[in-house]
C-alpha positions as CSV (number, residue, x, y, z in Angstrom):
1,X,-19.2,-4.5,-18.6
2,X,-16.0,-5.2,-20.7
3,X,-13.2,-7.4,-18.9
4,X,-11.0,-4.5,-19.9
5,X,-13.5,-2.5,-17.9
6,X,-13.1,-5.4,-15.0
7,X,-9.2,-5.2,-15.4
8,X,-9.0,-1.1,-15.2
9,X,-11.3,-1.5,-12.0
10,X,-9.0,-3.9,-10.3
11,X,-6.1,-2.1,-11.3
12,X,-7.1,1.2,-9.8
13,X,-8.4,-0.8,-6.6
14,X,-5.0,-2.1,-6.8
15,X,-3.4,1.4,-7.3
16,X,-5.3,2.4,-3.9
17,X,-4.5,-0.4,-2.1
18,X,-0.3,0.5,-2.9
19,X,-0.5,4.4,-2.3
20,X,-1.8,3.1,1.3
21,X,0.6,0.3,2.2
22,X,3.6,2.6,1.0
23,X,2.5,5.5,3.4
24,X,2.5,2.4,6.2
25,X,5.8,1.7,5.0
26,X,7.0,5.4,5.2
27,X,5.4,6.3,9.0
28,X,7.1,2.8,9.8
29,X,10.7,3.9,8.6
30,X,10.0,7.0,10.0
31,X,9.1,5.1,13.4
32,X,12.3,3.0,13.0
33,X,14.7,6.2,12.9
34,X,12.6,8.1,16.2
35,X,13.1,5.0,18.1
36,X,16.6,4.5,17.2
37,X,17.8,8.1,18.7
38,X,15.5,6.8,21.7
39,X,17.1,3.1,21.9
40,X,20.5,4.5,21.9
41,X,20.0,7.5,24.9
42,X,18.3,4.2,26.7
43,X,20.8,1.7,26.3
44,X,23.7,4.4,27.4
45,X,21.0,4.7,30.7
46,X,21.5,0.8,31.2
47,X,25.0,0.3,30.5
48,X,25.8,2.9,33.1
49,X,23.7,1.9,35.7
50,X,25.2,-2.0,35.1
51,X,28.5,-0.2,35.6
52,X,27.4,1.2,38.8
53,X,26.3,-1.9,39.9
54,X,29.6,-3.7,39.4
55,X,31.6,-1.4,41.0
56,X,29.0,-1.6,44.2
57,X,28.9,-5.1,44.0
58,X,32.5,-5.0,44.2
59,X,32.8,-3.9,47.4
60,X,28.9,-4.6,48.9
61,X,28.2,-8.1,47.9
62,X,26.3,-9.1,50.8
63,X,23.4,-6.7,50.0
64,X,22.3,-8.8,46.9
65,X,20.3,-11.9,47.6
66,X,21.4,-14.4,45.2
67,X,18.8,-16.0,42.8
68,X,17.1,-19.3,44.1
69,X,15.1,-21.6,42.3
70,X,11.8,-19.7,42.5
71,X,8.7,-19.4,39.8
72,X,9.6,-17.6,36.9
73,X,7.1,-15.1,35.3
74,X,7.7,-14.0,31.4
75,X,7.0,-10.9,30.0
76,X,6.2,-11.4,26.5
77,X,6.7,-8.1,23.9
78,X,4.7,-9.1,21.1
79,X,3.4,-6.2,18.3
80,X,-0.1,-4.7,18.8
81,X,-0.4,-4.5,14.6
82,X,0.4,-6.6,12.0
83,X,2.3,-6.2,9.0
84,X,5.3,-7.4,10.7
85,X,5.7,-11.3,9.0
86,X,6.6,-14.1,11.7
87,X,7.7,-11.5,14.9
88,X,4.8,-13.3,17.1
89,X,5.4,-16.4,16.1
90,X,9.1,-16.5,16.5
91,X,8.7,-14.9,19.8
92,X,6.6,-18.1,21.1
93,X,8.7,-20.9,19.4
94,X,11.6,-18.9,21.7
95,X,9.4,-19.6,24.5
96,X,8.5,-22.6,23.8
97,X,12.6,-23.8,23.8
98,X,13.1,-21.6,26.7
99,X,10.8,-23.2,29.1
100,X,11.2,-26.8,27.5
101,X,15.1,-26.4,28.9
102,X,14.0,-24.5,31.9
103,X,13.9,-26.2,35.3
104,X,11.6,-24.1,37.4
105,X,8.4,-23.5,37.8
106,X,6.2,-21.4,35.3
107,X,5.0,-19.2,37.3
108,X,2.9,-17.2,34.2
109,X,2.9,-15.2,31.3
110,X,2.2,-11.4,30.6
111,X,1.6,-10.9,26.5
112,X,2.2,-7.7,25.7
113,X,0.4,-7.1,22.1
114,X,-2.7,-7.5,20.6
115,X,-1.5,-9.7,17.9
116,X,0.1,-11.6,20.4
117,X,-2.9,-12.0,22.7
118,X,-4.7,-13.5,19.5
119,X,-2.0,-16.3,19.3
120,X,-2.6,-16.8,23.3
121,X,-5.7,-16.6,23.7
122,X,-6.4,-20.1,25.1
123,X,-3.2,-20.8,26.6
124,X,-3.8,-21.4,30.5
125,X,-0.7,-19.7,31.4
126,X,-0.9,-16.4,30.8
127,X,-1.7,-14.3,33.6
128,X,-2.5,-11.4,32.1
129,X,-2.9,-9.3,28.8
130,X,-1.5,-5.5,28.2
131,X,-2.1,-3.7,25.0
132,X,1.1,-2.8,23.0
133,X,2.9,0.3,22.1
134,X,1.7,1.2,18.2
135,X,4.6,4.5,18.6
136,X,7.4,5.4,21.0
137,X,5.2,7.7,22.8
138,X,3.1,4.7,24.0
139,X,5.6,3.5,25.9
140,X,5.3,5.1,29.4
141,X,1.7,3.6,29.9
142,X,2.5,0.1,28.8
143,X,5.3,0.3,31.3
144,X,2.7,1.6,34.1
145,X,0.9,-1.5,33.6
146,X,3.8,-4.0,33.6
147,X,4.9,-2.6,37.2
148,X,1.1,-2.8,38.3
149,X,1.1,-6.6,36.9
150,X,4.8,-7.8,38.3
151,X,4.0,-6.2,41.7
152,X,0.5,-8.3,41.8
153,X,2.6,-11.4,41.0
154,X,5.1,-10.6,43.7
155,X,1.9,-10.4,46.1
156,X,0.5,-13.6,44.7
157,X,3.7,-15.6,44.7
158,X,5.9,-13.6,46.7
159,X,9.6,-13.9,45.5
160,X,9.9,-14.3,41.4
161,X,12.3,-14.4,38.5
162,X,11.1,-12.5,36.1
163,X,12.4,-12.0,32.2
164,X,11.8,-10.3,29.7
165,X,11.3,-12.0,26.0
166,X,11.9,-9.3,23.1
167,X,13.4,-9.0,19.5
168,X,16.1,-6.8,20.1
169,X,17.3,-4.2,18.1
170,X,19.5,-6.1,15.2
171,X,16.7,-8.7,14.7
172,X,17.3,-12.0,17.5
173,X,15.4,-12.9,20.2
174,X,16.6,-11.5,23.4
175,X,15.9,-13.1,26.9
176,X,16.6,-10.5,29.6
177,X,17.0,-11.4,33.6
178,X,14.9,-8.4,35.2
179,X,14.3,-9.8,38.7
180,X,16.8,-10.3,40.7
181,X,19.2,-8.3,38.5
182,X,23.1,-8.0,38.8
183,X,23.9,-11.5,39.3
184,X,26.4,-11.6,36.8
185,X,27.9,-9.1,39.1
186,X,28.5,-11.3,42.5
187,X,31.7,-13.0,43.3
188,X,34.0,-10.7,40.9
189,X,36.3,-8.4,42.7
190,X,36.0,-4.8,42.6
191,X,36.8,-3.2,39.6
192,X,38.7,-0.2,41.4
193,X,41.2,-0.1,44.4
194,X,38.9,1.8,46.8
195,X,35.2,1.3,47.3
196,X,32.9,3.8,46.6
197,X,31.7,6.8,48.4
198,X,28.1,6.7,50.0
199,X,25.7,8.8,51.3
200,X,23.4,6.3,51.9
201,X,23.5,3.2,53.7
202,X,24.9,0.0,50.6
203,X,20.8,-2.0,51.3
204,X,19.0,1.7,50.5
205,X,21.5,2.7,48.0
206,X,21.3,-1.0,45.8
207,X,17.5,-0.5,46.6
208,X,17.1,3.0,44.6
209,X,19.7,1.5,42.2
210,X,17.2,-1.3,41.5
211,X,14.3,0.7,41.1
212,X,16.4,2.9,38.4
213,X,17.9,-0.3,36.6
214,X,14.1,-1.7,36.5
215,X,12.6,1.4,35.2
216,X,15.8,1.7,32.6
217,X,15.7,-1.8,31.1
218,X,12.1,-2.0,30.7
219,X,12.1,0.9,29.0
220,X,15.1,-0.4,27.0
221,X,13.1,-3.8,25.9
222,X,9.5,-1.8,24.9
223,X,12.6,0.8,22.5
224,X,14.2,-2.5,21.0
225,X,11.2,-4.2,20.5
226,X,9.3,-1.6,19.3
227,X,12.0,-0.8,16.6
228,X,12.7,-4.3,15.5
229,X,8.9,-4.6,15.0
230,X,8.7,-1.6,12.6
231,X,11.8,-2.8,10.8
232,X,10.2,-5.4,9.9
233,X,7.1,-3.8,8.8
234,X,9.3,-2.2,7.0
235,X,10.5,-5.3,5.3
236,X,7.2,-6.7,5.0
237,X,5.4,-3.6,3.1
238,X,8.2,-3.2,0.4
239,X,8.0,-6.2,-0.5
240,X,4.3,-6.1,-0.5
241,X,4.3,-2.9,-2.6
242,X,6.4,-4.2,-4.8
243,X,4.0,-7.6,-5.5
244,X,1.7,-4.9,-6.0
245,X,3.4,-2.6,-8.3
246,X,4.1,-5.7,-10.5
247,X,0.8,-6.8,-10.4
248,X,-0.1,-3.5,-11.6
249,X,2.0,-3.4,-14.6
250,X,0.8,-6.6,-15.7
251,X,-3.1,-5.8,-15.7
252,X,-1.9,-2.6,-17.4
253,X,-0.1,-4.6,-20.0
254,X,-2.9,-6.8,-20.4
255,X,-5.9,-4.0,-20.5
256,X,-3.4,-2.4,-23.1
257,X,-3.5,-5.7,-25.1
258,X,-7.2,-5.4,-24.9
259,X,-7.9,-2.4,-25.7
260,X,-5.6,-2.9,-29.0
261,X,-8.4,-5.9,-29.7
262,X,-11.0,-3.4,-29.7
263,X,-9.4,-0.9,-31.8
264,X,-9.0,-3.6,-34.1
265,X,-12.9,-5.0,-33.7
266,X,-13.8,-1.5,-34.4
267,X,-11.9,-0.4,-37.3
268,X,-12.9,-4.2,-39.0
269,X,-16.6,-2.5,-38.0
270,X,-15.9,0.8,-40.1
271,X,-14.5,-1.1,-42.7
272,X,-17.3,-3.7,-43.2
273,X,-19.7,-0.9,-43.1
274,X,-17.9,1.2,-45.7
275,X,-17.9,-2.0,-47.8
276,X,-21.1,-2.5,-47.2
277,X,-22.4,1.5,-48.4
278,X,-19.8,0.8,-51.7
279,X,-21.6,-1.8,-52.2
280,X,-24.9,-0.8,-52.1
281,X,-24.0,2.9,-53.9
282,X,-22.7,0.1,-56.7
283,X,-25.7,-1.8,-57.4
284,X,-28.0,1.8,-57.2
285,X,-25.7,3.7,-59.1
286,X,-25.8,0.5,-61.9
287,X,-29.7,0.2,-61.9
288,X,-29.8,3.8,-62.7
289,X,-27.3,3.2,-65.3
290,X,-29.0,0.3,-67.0
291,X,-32.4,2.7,-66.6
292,X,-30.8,5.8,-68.2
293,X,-29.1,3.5,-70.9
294,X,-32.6,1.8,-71.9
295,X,-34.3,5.0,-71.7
296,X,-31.3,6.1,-74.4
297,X,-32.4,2.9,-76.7
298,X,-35.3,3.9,-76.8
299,X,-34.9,7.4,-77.6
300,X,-32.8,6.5,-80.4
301,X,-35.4,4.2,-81.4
């Protein structure tokens, strides 16, 4: 085989390789624009339940047990594919300066993400692994199994911080306070004149309120991250495509270059071969002449 056969071989693996990381780059972007409209209805969810809160915090301070210095679990959103340049990484080296300035006890990690589990896999502190979200519709199971793993820590260690690790939306590193939540919220004074009206006792009400806010942000953090993951798979496959698409146009360029060498070997072949039949037709056509020109003499003779 020719190594302008080799080079057109490569070239079309090459070819195949592009079409298929440019359709990962399309479903991504497509990904990126479903989650936005999602992100957006969920962070309106959050923002008016944290408004709730304040103004029920306001007037009902009492029923919010402040934060003490308890173990402190972390719920890590990692990506469950690749593609996605240093998102795991950068979401550990957060860690790492989280808990190096942290004070409490570490309680444990949950990694969510199988790309992340790979980079955890013999860390002692992680307490359990969940399988991420690949598309916005895998979000309500992940979120199942988060609740199923915080409540076993709760029964393990009883009271816990808990917060939640994610890239948020516009790129950074977000560290969210989950458990308890609305501490931001004590010791500020009501935000309207009269307090608000209840049809519930202020322990159930903040109660239900928690369970919404809980269900709300998590939601919110598995949306951000989840969108800020594809973004930059996003990122990552242009420019991939791109390496690729350059890499193309040079093997072209240079199985073109060949392929002008062969043109050339094989015209120099025709025209060696036609000198050599001229040549030949030459010295037959002159030993018939010199035969026919003796066979005159002697006629003449």
């Amino acid at each position: 085989m020719t190594r302008r056969r080799v080079l057109e071989r490569h070239r079309h693996s090459l070819t195949e390789i592009r079409d298929i990381m440019n359709s990962m780059r399309t479903l991504a972007h497509i990904e990126v624009r479903k989650l936005a409209r999602l992100a957006d209805a969920q962070n309106t969810v959050v923002h008016s339940i944290e408004d709730v809160a304040a103004d029920f915090l306001g007037f009902h301070p009492e029923t919010l047990t402040e934060a003490n210095e308890v173990s402190a679990v972390y719920l890590l959103i990692g990506t469950e594919r690749g593609f996605c340049g240093d998102f795991n990484h950068a979401l550990l080296e957060y860690l790492e300066s989280v808990l190096s300035a942290q004070k409490t006890d570490h309680g444990g990690l949950i990694a969510i993400g199988h790309k992340l589990h790979v980079l955890l896999e013999k860390n002692p502190h992680v307490a359990a692994f969940i399988d991420g979200a690949s598309v916005g519709e895998d979000v309500p199971v992940i979120l199942n199994q988060m609740v199923r793993e915080l409540t076993a820590f709760q029964d393990q260690y009883g009271a816990v911080t808990v917060h939640g690790l994610y890239h948020s939306g516009e790129g950074g590193i977000v560290m969210q306070e989950l458990l308890p939540p609305f501490q931001n919220y004590l010791h500020q004074p009501p935000c309207f004149s009269h307090p608000p009206m209840l049809n519930q006792s202020p322990p159930e009400f903040l109660g239900e309120l928690l369970d919404h806010y809980l269900f709300a942000a998590l939601h919110q953090m598995l949306y951000a991250s989840l969108m800020a993951e594809n973004r930059r798979r996003v990122v990552h496959l242009e420019g991939a495509v791109k390496h690729l698409d350059d890499r193309s146009a040079e093997l072209s360029r240079q199985c073109n270059a060949l392929r002008q060498e062969e043109i050339i070997e094989e015209i120099e072949v025709i025209l060696l071969s036609e000198a050599s039949v001229d040549e030949s037709w030459r010295k037959r056509n002159s030993s018939i002449i010199a035969d026919c020109t003796s066979d005159t003499a002697l006629s003449e003779s």
